[in-house]
C-alpha positions in Angstrom: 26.4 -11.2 -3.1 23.9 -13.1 -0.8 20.5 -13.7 -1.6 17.1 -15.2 -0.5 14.1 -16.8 -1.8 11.4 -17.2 0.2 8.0 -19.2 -0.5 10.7 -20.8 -3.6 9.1 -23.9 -4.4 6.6 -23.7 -7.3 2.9 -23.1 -6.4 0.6 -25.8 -6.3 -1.3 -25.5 -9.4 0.6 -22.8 -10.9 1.1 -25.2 -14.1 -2.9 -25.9 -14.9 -4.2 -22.1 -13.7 -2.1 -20.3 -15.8 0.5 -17.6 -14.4 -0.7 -15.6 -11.3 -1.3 -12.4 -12.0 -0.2 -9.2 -9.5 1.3 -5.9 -8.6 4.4 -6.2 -7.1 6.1 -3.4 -4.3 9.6 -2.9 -3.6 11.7 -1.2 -1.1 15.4 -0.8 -1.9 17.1 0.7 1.3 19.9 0.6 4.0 19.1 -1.7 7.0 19.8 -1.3 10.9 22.6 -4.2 10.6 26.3 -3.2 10.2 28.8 -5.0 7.8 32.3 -6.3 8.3 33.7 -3.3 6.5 31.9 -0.5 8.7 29.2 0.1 6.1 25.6 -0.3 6.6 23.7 -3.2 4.4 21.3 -2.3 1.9 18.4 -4.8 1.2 15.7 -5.1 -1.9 12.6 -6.8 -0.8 10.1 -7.3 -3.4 6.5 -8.8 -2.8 3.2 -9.5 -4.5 0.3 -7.4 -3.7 -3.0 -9.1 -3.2 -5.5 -8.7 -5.8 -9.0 -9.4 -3.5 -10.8 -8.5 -6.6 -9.9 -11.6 -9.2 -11.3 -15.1 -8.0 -9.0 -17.7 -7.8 -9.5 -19.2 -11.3 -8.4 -16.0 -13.1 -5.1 -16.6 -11.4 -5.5 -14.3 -8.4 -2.5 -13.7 -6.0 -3.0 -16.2 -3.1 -3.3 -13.2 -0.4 -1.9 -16.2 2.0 0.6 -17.2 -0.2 2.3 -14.2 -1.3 5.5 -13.9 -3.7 8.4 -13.2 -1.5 12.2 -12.5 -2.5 14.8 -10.4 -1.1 18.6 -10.1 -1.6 21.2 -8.1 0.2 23.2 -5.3 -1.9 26.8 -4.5 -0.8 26.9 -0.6 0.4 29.5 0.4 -2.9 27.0 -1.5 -5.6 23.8 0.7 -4.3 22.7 2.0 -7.4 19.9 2.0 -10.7 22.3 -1.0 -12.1 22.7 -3.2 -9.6 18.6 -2.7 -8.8 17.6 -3.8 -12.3 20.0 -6.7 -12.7 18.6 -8.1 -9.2 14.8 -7.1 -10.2 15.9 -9.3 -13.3 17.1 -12.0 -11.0 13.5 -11.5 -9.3 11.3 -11.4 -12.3 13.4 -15.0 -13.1 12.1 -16.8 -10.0 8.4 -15.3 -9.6 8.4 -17.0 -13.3 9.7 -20.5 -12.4 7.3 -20.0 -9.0 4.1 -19.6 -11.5 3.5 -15.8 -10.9 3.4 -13.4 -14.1 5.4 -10.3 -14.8 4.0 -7.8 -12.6 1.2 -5.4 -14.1 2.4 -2.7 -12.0 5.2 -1.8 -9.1 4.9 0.2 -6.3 7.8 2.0 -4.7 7.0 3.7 -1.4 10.2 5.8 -0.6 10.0 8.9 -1.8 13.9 9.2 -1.6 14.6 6.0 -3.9 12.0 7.0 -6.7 14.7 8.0 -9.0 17.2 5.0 -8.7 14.2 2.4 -9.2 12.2 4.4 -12.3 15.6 3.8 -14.0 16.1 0.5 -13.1 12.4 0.0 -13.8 12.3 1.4 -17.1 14.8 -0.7 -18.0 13.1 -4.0 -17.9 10.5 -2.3 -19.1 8.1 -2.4 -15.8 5.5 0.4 -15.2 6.3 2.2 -11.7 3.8 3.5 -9.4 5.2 5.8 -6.7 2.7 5.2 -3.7 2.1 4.1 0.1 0.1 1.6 -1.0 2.3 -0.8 -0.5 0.4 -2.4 2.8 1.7 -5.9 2.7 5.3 -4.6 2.0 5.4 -2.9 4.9 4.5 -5.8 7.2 7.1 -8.0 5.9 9.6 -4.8 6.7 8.0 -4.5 10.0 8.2 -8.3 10.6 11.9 -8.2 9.6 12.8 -5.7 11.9 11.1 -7.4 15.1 12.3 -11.2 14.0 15.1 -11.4 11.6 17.6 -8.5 11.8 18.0 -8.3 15.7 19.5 -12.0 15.2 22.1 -10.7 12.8 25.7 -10.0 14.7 25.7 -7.0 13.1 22.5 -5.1 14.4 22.9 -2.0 15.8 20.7 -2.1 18.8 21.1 1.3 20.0 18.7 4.1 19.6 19.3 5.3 16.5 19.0 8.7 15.5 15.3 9.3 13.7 14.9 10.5 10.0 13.9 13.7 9.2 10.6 14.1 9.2 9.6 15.5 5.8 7.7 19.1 5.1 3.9 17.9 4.8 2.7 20.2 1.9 0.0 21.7 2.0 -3.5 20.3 1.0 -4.6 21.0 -2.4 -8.4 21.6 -3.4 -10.0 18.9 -5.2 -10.6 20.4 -8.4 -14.2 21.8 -8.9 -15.6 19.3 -11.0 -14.8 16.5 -8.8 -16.1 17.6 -5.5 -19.5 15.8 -5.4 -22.7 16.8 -4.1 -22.3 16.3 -0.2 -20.3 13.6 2.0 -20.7 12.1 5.2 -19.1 9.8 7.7 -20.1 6.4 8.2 -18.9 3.3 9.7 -18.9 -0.7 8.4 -18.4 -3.6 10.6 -15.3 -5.9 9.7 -17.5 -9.0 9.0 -19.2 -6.9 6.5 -15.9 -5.3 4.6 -14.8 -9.2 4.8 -16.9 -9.7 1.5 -16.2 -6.7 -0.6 -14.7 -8.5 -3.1 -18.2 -9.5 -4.1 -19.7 -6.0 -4.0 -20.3 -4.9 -7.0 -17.5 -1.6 -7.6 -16.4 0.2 -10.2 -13.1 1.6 -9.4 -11.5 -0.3 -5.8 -8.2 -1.5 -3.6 -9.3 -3.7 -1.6 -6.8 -5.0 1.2 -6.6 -8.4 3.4 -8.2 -7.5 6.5 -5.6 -7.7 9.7 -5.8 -10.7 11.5 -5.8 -9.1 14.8 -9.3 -7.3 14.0 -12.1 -8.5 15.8 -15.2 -9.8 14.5 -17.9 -7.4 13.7 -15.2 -3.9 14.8 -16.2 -0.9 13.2 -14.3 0.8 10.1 -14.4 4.3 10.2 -14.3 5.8 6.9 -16.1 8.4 5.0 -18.9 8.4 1.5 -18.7 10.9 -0.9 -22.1 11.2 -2.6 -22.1 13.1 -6.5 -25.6 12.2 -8.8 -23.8 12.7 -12.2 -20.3 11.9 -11.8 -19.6 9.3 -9.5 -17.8 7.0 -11.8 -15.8 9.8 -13.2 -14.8 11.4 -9.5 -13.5 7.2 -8.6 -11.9 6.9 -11.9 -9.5 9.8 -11.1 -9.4 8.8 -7.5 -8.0 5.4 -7.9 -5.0 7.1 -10.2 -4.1 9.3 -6.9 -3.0 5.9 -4.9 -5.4 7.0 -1.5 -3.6 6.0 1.2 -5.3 7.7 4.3 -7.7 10.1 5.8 -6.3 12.8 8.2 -8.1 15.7 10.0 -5.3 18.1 10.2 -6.8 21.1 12.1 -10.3 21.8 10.4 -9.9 20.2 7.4 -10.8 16.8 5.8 -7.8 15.8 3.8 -7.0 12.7 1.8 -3.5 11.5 1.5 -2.4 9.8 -1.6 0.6 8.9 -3.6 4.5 9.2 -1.9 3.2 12.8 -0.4 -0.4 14.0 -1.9 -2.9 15.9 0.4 -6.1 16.6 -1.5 -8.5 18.6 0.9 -12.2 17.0 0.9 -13.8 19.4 3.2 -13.7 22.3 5.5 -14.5 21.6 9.2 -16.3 24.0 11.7 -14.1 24.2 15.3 -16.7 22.4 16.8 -16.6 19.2 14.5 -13.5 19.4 13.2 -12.2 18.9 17.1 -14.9 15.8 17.8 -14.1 14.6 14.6 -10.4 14.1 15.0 -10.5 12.2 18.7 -13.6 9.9 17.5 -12.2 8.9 14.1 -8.4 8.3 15.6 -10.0 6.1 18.1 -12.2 4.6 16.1 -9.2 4.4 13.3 -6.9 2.7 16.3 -9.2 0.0 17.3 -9.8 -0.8 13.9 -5.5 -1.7 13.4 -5.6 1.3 11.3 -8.4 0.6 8.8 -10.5 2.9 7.4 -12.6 3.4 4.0 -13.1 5.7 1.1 -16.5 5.1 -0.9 -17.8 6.8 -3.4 -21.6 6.7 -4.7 -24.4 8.4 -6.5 -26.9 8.3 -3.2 -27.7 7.1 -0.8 -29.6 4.0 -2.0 -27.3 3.0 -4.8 -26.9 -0.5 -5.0 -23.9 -0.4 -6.7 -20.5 1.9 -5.6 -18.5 3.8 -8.2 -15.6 3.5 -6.2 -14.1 2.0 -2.8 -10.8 1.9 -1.1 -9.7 0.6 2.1 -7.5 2.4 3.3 -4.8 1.9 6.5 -2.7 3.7 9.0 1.3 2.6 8.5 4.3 4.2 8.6 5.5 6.5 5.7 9.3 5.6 5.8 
C-alpha cells in the first residue's frame, strides 16, 4: 500500500499556537490511471478547509499552507474498512504536523456517502455531505492536469462521461423563511477581500481565486427579512449553499450533495436577462458569487453571508 504526505514537516509555530483548528474534506474514488493487474486505482485525498473567519492567533488554518495527505487504495481493499484505518493513518500525521482533529468533514460524492459515514462514525468524526468542498476540488483538478498524466498508467483516451444525475426538482423555501423582498447586487473583489472583518452572523467565507482581478465584480444576490434575518441564516448555513442557478424562470439555490431550494419566481422577461448577465458576470468572476442575508438595506451588520463558486459536481 503506497502512500503520500504532502506539506509533512511540522508547521512553524504549531508548538507555541496551539493545534490548528479546521474542517477537513475528502474524496475517496477511482482515478483515470490503470494498475498492473487491469484494475483501476482508487485514491483518498484529504485536505483542510480554510477557516477565513478565525485570526491567526486562535489557530486558524493557514489558507496558504493547507493540510495535505493522500494514499492510494488497491481496487480489492475499496471499502468502509480500509477508509477508516487510512483516515486513522491521516488523523495521526495532521497531529504530529500541529493541526487538530477536524471539527467537521465534508464528503462531496454523493455515491461514496455511505462507505465514508461508516468509516466516519467509526473514529468518531462528524460528516457533512456537501459541495462545499472548494479547495478539495482544486487539488483534484490540479492532480488531474499535473500528476496523473505522468503516471505510465493513465489512460489518455476519451473516456466515456458519468452519468449525469436527475436534478430534482426545486423545493419552496418554507413560508417562514422567505423574507420580505430580495434583490441582486454586485461587490467588487477588493471589497469581498476583507470579509473576514465584516461583522456576520452566520458565513463561509472562501480564499478568493488568484486569477481574479482586482476590483471584478461578484455577482450574487441579498435577501432582505426585518424580523428574522438571523433565524433565515441560521438555517441557511445548515443547507451547505453551494450555488445560485436560474433554471428557466426560477431563482434556485443549490445546496448540500443535490439540494435545490427555490428563492423566487422569474417573469419571462427577467428571468431570460437574468440568466445571460449573471453567467457572464458569474464567468468573469472564476465562478464566484455571493449569498447575503440582512434586515435592510442600511444594516450595518449581515445576519448571514456565503461566497459561493461554480465547480464541478463530480
Amino acid at each position: 500500500m503506497s502512500q503520500a504526505i504532502e506539506a509533512a514537516s511540522p508547521r512553524p509555530g504549531a508548538a507555541t499556537a496551539g493545534p490548528i483548528q479546521a474542517d477537513w474534506e475528502l474524496d475517496y474514488y477511482s482515478r483515470p490511471i490503470l494498475e498492473p493487474e487491469g484494475k483501476k486505482r482508487w485514491e483518498l485525498l484529504i485536505c483542510s478547509s480554510p477557516d477565513l473567519r478565525l485570526p491567526p492567533e486562535a489557530g486558524a488554518a493557514d489558507a496558504e499552507e493547507p493540510f495535505r495527505w493522500h494514499q492510494d487504495c488497491p481496487a480489492g481493499s475499496v471499502n468502509s474498512i480500509w477508509l477508516r484505518e487510512a483516515m486513522e493513518t491521516a488523523l495521526q500525521e495532521a497531529l504530529r504536523q500541529g493541526w487538530a482533529e477536524p471539527r467537521r468533514l465534508r464528503c462531496w460524492r454523493g455515491s461514496m456517502r455511505t462507505m465514508v459515514q461508516r468509516a466516519a462514525e467509526g473514529l468518531g468524526l462528524e460528516l457533512i455531505p456537501s459541495r462545499r468542498c472548494y479547495r478539495l476540488v482544486e487539488w483534484l483538478q490540479e492532480r488531474h492536469r499535473d500528476v496523473y498524466p505522468r503516471d505510465p498508467g493513465y489512460l489518455s483516451g476519451p473516456l466515456a462521461p458519468p452519468p449525469q444525475p436527475i436534478r430534482p426538482v426545486a423545493v419552496p423555501l418554507p413560508e417562514a423563511l422567505r423574507g420580505d423582498s430580495w434583490e441582486w447586487a454586485t461587490l467588487p473583489s477588493s471589497v469581498l477581500g476583507d470579509a473576514a472583518d465584516w461583522e456576520i452572523g452566520f458565513s463561509g467565507l472562501l480564499p478568493l481565486p488568484k486569477t481574479l482581478q482586482t476590483d471584478q465584480p461578484v455577482p450574487g444576490i441579498r435577501l432582505f427579512s426585518r424580523s428574522r434575518a438571523l433565524a433565515i441564516a441560521g438555517w441557511l448555513a445548515g443547507l451547505e449553499p453551494v450555488r445560485l442557478e436560474i433554471c428557466e424562470r426560477q431563482l434556485v439555490l443549490e445546496a448540500g450533495l443535490e439540494d435545490r431550494w427555490l428563492l423566487a419566481n422569474l417573469s419571462p422577461e427577467e428571468a431570460e436577462a437574468a440568466a445571460t448577465a449573471f453567467a457572464e458576470a458569474r464567468s468573469q468572476a472564476a465562478g464566484l458569487q455571493f449569498l447575503a442575508v440582512v434586515s435592510d438595506r442600511q444594516a450595518q451588520r449581515l445576519d448571514g453571508f456565503w461566497l459561493l463558486r461554480d465547480l464541478p459536481d463530480g
